[in-house]
N, C-alpha and C positions, 0 to 999 in steps of 0.2 A: 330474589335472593335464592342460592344454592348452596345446600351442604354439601359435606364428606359424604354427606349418608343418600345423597340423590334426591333433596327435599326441596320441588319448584314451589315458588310460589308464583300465580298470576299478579301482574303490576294490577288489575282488576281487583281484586282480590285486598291487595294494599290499600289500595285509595278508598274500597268499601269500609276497611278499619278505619284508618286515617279521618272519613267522613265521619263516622260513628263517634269517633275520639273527639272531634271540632263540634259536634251539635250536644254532646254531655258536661256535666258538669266534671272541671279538672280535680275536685276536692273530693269524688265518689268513683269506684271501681266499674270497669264496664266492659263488654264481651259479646260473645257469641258462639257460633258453631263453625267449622269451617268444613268444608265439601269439594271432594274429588272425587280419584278411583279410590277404590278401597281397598289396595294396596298402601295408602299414603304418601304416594312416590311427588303428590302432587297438587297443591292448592288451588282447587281452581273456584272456589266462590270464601266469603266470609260474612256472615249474616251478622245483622243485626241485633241486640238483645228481646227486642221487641217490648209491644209495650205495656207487659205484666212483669218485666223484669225486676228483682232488688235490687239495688244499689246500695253500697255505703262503704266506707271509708277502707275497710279490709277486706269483706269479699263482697263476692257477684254471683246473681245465680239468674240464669237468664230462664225469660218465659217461653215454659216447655212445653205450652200449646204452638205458640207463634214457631218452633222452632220445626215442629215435627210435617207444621204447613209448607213450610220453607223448604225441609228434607224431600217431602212429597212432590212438590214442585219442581226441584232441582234434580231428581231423578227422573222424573217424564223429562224436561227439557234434554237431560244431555246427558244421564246415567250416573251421576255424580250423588255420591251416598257420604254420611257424616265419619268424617277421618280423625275429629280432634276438637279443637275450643281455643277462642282466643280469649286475652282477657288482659287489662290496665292492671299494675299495680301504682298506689299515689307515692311518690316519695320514698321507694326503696327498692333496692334492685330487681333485674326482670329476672329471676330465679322462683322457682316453685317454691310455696310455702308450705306446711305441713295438711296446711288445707284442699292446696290444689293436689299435692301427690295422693293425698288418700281420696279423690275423687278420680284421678288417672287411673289410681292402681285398683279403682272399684270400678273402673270402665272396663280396663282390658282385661280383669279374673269375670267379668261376668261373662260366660258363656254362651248366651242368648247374642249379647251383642254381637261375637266375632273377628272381636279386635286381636290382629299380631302386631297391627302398630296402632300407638294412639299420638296425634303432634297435638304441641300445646306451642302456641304464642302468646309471650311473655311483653306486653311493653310497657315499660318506667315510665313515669311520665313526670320526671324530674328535671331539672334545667336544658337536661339532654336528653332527650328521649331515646329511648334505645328500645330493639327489638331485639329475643333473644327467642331462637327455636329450639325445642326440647321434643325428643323423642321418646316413648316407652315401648318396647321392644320386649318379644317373647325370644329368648336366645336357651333352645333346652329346655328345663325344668323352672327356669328363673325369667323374672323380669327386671329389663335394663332400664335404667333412664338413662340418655347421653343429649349432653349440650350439641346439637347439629350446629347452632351458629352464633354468631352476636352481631349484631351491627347500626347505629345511627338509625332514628326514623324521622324522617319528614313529617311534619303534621298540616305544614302548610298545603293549596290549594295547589 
């Protein structure tokens, strides 16, 4: 998948969701971290929640020992540092909720982190699964969010 905004995703990357998506329960939300350059020009991993993660029915808050392992790992491998989050919504569309945007917009104001972009994927997991990419963007003195993209997701193998 490619945006407007130059946002790759690796098919790797896909099938790591997709997997994640097929071994969870369809009635509980569920997620992870996703990993590039740190630019965000590019997905090139999607972790898992691991296995301290919450689940339930409206949000996801993945396990943030497992995740900083994964970070750690995924940087000695191939230079690839934390860009964004995916994460299931059950039964309503793949748009931010008032819960994900106040955690975006508490990612890229924190300073320590050093986010100008943060991606978030969005997938429904309603009769049609859809994947929706959202970007949060430092543009000036303000932060953007823009719909990068939408489109059908495969769940199968």
């Amino acid at each position: 998948m490619q945006s407007a905004l130059n946002v790759e995703i690796a098919a790797s990357a896909l099938q790591s969701i997709a997997s994640t998506i097929r071994s969870g329960d369809a009635r509980l939300e569920t997620g992870g971290a996703l990993f590039g350059p740190l630019d965000g020009s590019r997905v090139l991993h999607a972790a898992e929640p691991g296995a301290m993660a919450e689940h339930s029915a409206r949000f996801f808050r993945r396990d943030l020992a497992f995740t900083r392992e994964e970070a750690a790992r995924l940087y000695q491998t191939d230079g690839s540092q934390w860009i964004g989050e995916w994460h299931t919504h059950v039964d309503v569309p793949p748009t931010p909720s008032e819960l994900d945007l106040s955690t975006y917009f508490r990612h890229i104001s924190n300073p320590t982190l050093g986010f100008n972009r943060f991606l978030a994927l969005i997938i429904s997991l309603g009769p049609r699964p859809t994947l929706a990419a959202w970007v949060l963007e430092r543009q000036d003195q303000a932060i953007v969010l823009i719909q990068a993209g939408e489109q059908a997701f495969c769940l199968s193998e």
